[in-house]
C-alpha positions in Angstrom: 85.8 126.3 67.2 87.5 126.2 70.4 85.9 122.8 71.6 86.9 121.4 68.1 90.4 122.7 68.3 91.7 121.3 71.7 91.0 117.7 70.5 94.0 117.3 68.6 96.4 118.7 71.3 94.9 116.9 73.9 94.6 113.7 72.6 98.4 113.8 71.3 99.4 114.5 75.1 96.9 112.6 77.4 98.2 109.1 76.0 102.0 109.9 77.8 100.6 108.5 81.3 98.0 106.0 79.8 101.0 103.8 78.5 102.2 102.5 81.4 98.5 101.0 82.6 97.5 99.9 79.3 100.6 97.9 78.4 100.1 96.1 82.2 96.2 95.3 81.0 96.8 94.5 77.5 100.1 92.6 78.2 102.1 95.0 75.5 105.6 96.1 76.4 106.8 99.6 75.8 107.8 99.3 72.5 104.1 98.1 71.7 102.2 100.7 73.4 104.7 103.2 71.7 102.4 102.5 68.5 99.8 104.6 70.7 101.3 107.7 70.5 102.9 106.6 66.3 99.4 106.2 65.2 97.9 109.3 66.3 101.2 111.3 64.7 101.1 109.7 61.8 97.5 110.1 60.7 97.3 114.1 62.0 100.8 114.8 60.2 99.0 113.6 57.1 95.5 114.7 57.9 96.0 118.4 58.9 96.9 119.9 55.2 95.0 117.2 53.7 91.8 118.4 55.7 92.8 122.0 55.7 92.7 121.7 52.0 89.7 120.3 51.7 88.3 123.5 54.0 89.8 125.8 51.9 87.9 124.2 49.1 84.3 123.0 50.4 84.1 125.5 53.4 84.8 124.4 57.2 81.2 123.2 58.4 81.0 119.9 56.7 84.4 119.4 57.1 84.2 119.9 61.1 81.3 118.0 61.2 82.6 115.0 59.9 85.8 115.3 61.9 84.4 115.5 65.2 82.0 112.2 63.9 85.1 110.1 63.4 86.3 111.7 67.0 83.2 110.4 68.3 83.3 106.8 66.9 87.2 106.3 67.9 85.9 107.5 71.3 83.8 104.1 71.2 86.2 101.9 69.4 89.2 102.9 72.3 86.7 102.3 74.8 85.6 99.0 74.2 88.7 97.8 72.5 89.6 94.0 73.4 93.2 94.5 72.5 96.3 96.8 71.2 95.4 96.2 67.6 92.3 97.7 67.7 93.5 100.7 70.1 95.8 101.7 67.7 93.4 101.6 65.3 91.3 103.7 67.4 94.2 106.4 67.9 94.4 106.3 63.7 91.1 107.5 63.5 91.0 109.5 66.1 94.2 111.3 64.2 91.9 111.6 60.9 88.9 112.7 62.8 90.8 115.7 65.1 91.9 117.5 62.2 89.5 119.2 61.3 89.4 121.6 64.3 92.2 124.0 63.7 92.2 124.6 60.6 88.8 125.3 60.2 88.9 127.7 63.3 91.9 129.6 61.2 89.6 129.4 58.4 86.9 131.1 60.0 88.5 133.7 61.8 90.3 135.0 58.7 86.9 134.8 56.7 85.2 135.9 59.6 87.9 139.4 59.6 87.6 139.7 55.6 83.7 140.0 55.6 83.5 142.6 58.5 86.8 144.8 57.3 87.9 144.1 61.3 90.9 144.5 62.3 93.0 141.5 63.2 91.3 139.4 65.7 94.0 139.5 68.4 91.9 138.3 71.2 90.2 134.9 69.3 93.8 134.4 68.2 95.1 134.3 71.7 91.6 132.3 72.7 92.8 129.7 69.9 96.0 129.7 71.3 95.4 128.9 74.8 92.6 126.2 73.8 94.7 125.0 70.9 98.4 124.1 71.9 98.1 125.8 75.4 95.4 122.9 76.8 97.7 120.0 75.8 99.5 120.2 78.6 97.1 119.7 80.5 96.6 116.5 78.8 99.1 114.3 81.1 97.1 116.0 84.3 93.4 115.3 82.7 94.5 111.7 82.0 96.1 111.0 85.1 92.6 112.6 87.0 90.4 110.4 84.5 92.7 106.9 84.9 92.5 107.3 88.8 88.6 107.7 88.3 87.9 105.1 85.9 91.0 103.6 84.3 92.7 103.8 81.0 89.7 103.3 78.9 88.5 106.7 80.4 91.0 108.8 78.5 89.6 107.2 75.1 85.7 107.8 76.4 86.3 111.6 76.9 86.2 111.8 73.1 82.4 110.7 73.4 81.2 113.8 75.0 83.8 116.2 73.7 82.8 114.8 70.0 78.8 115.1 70.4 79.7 119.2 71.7 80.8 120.2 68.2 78.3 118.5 66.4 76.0 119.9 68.0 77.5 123.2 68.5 79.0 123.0 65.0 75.9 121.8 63.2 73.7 125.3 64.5 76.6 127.6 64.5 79.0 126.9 61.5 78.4 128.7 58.6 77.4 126.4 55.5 80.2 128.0 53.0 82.7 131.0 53.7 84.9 132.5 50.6 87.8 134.0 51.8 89.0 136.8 49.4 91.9 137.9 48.1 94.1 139.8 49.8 92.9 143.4 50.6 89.2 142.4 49.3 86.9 141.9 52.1 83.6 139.9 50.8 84.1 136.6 52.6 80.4 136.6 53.9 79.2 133.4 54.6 77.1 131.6 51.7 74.2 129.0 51.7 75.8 125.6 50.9 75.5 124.9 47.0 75.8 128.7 46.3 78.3 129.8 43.7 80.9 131.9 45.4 81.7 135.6 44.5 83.4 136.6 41.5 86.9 137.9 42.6 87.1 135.1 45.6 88.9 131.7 45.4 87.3 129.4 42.7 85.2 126.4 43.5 87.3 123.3 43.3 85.9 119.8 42.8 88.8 117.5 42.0 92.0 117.0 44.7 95.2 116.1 43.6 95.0 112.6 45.0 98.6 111.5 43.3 100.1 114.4 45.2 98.1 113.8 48.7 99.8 110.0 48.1 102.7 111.2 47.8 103.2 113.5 50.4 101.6 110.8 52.6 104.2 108.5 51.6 106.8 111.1 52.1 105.8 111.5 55.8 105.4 108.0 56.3 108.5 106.9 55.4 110.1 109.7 57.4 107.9 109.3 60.8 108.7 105.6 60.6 112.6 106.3 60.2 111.8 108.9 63.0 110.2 105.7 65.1 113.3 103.7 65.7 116.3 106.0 63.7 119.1 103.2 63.0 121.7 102.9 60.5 119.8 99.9 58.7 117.0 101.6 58.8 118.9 104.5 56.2 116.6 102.6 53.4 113.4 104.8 54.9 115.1 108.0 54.2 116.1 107.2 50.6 112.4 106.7 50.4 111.5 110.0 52.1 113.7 112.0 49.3 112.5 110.1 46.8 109.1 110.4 47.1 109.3 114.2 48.5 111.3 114.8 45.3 107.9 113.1 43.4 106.0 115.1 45.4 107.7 118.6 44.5 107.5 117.9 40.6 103.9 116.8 41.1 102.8 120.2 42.7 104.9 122.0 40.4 102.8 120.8 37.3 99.4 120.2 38.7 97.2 122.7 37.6 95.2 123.0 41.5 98.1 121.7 43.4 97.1 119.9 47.1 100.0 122.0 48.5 101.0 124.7 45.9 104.7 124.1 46.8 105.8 126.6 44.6 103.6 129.6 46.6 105.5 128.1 49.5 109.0 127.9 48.5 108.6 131.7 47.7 107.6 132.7 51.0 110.6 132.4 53.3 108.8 133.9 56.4 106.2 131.0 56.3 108.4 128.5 56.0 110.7 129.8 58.9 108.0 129.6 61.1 107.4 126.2 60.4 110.7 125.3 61.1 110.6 127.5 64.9 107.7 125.0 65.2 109.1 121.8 64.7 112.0 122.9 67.0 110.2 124.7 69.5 107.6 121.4 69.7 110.4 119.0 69.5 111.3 120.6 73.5 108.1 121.0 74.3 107.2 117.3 73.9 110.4 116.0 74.8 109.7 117.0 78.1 106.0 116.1 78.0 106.8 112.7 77.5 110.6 112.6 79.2 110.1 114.4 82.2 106.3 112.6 82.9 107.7 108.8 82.3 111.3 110.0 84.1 108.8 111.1 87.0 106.8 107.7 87.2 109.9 105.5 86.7 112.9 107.5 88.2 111.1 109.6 90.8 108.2 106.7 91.5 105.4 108.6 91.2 101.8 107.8 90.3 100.7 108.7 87.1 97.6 111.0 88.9 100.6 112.7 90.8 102.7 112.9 87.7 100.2 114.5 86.0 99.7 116.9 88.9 103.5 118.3 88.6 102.6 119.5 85.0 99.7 121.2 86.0 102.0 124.5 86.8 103.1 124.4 83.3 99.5 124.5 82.1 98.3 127.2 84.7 101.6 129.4 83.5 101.0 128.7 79.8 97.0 130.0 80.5 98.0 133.0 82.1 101.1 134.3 79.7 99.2 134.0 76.3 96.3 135.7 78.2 98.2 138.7 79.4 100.4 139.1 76.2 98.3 137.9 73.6 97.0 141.6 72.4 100.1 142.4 72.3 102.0 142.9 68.8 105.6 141.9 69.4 105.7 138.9 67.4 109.7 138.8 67.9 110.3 139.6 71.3 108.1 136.5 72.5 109.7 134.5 70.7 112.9 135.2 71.6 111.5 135.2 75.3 110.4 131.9 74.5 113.3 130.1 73.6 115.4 131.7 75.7 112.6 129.8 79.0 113.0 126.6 77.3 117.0 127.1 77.6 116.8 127.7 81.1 114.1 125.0 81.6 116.9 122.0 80.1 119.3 123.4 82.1 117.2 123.0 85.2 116.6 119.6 84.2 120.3 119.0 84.2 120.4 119.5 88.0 117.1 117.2 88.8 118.5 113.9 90.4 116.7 110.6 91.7 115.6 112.2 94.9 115.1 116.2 93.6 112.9 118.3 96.1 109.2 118.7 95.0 110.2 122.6 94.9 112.5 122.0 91.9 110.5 119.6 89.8 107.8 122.5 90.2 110.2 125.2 89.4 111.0 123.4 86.0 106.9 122.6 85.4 106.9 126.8 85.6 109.8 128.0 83.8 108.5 125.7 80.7 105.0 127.1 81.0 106.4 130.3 79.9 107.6 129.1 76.2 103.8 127.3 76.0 101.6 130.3 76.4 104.3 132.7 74.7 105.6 130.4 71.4 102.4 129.1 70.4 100.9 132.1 70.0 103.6 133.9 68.4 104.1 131.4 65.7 99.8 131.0 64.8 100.1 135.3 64.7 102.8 135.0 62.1 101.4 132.2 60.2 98.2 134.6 60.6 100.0 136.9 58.1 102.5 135.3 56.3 100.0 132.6 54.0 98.3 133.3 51.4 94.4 133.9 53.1 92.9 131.6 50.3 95.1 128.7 51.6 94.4 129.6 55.1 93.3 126.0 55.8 96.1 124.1 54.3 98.8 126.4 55.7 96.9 126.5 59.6 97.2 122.6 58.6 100.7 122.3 57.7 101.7 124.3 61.0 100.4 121.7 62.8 102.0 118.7 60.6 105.4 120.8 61.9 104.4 120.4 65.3 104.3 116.6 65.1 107.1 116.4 63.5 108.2 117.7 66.3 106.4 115.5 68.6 108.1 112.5 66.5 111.5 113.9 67.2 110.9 114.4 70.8 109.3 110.8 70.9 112.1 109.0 69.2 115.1 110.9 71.5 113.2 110.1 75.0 112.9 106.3 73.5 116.7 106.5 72.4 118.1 108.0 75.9 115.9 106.4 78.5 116.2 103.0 76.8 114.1 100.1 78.9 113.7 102.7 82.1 113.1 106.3 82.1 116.7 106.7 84.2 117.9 110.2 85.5 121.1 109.9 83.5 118.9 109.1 80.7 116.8 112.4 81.8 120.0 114.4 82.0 120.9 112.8 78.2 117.5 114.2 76.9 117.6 117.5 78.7 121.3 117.9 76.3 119.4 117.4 73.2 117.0 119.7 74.1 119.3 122.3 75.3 120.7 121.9 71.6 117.3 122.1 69.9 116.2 125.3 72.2 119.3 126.8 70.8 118.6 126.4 67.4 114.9 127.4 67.7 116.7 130.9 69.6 119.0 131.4 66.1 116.4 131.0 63.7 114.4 133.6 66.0 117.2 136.2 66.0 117.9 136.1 62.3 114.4 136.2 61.0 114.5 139.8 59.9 110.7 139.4 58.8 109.3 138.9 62.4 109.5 142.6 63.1 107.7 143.6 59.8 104.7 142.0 60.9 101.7 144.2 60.9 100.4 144.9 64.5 96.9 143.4 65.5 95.8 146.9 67.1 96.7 149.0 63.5 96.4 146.8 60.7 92.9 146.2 59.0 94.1 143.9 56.5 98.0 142.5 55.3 98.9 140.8 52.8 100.9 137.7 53.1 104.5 138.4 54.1 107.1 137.7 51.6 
């Protein structure tokens, strides 16, 4: 589960210092190899409730399975790809194929808590954590390590091995079929594959709502393309966006097994403010993945090996906070201790010039590794108890969509400030937008009233979805 559940995160960050060598071998310019990182976003914002789905209905083995496949096979495609066309293919696949990780691992671990009346798994949550959002910062170090080894083509190749891991692991551990019950039942025992599940559990479902997957795919689409390269004439993408959301809504409203039961959704207000925490909290986070890593190659003239280094405090920090806090219940107070880090971290980016000491560029890599280990885990605890356990898959899914939103965000402001070059007054631009976007990740925080109604993980056997 853990192996399975890093290969989103990592693969989303280990591309930001891989641009820069394969536009110089492939003869792409910036706004070319920015299609690398697009791709990837695009498919997993799409793929994540569309796979989690499809775990809540056929179980998560054969799902995983055929995720980490397509892992594998874009691991080959990216490494023997002849040009950019094909590598971005690569990176579409890869999207598809890494999606199946985290939602599954939800999936399991709520099943896994149901069938054995447990109470709530705080330490594989905080293991998840860490392996799931913590590890991917320390994509940008892993990739500069690998390109320094063996070039670019290395950080597509590490899919290979990670990919042939969890099918093995998956195919002799994974349980065929899980039923998670409703809530306060606890008979989501693992079931041979073909076996009926239990009366009283969630009901077999053999058709998806295709016409509403297509239209929330069109939905995001047209708003991560807008997102791309946001312009005025460019306003048309939106219209589409709210056209086809609006298509989408009515569509879930009538269909008799909704893809996303919108309406479940709309009535739970705690869920859906954690989504949005996530899409702000992500849109800092990765605004300074990619900002602060390409401002440290092109403004501070760094090697992409030694960029990669300079994060490497923000991963060790992020490791260390989720382990020491994550048995811990306060839901609230980390988030709020959170948001407050990345505040400080954008204002310490304010003060980071052309020729900032080593000291200082560290001290910012550590402040922001506090927000990584602490916000992460804080959100997937409260997702952990807010959905409805029978859609555990789809929500776990849609939490991640929410991150790349997030991701898009971040990756059209470092585009729009830093232009051509990643410039310190560009740098100083960015860290503004994310001083704003901290800011309103610290409000929704404070008036979320539900965040300190959460059950705690050391006294609650079972909760029901939040409301």
């Amino acid at each position: 589960m853990m192996i399975g559940s890093i290969l989103n995160p990592i693969n989303s960050s280990i591309i930001a210092v891989a641009l820069a060598p394969i536009g110089a071998a492939l003869g792409a310019d910036a706004a070319r190899t920015a299609w690398l990182i697009s791709a990837l976003y695009l498919a997993t914002s799409i793929g994540q409730p569309l796979v989690g789905r499809l775990v809540d209905t056929y179980g998560p083995k054969r799902l995983f399975l055929a995720g980490a496949a397509l892992t594998g096979v874009a691991g080959v495609i990216g490494t023997l790809a002849p040009n950019l066309t094909v590598l971005v293919a690569a990176r579409v696949i890869l999207g598809f194929g890494t999606c199946a990780g985290y939602p599954a691992a939800m999936y399991l671990i709520r099943s896994e808590a149901e069938r054995t009346g447990m109470k709530s798994p705080a330490g594989v949550l905080t293991t998840l954590a860490v392996t799931g959002q913590t590890v991917a910062v320390i994509g940008p170090t892993l990739g500069g390590l690998l390109i320094g080894l063996g070039g670019w083509r290395s950080t597509f190749a590490i899919n290979i091995p990670l990919a042939i891991a969890c099918l093995v692991l998956g195919w002799i551990h994974l349980p065929g079929r899980t039923a998670i019950a409703p809530s306060g039942a606890a008979d989501g025992a693992p079931l041979p594959d073909g076996a009926p599940l239990p009366v009283g559990g969630p009901r077999p479902r053999n058709r998806l709502d295709w016409a509403g997957v297509l239209l929330f795919a069109a939905t995001l689409v047209s708003l991560l393309l807008f997102l791309m390269d946001a312009r005025t004439d460019r306003a048309w993408l939106i219209a589409l966006t709210l056209l086809a959301g609006t298509g989408f809504a009515l569509r879930e409203r009538r269909a008799a097994d909704p893809f996303i039961d919108v309406g479940v959704f709309a009535g739970n207000i705690p869920l859906l403010a954690t989504y949005a925490r996530t899409f702000v909290a992500y849109t800092v986070s990765y605004s300074f993945i990619y900002g602060f890593t390409q401002w440290l190659e092109d403004g501070r003239g760094l090697s992409a090996s030694a960029a990669g280094l300079l994060l490497l405090p923000t991963f060790a920090v992020g490791i260390v906070v989720s382990t020491l806090t994550g048995r811990k219940a306060v839901v609230r107070g980390k988030l709020v201790v959170g948001a407050v880090a990345q505040l400080v971290a954008c204002a310490m980016l304010l003060a980071v010039g052309d020729h900032a000491a080593v000291w200082l560029l560290v001290a910012v890599a550590v402040v922001l590794g506090l927000p990584q280990g602490l916000v992460s885990l804080a959100n997937q605890n409260a997702l952990y108890f807010q959905a409805d356990p029978a859609r555990m898959g789809a929500s776990s899914g849609l939490l991640r969509t929410f991150m790349y939103l997030g991701a898009m965000v971040a990756s059209s402001a470092t585009g729009a400030f830093f232009g051509r070059r990643a410039t310190t007054s560009g740098l100083h631009g960015l860290a503004l937008f994310m001083l704003a976007a901290a800011a309103v990740f610290l409000v929704l925080t404070l008036v979320d009233r539900s965040l300190g109604r959460i059950a705690a993980p050391q006294e609650t056997k079972q909760a029901a979805p939040a409301r």
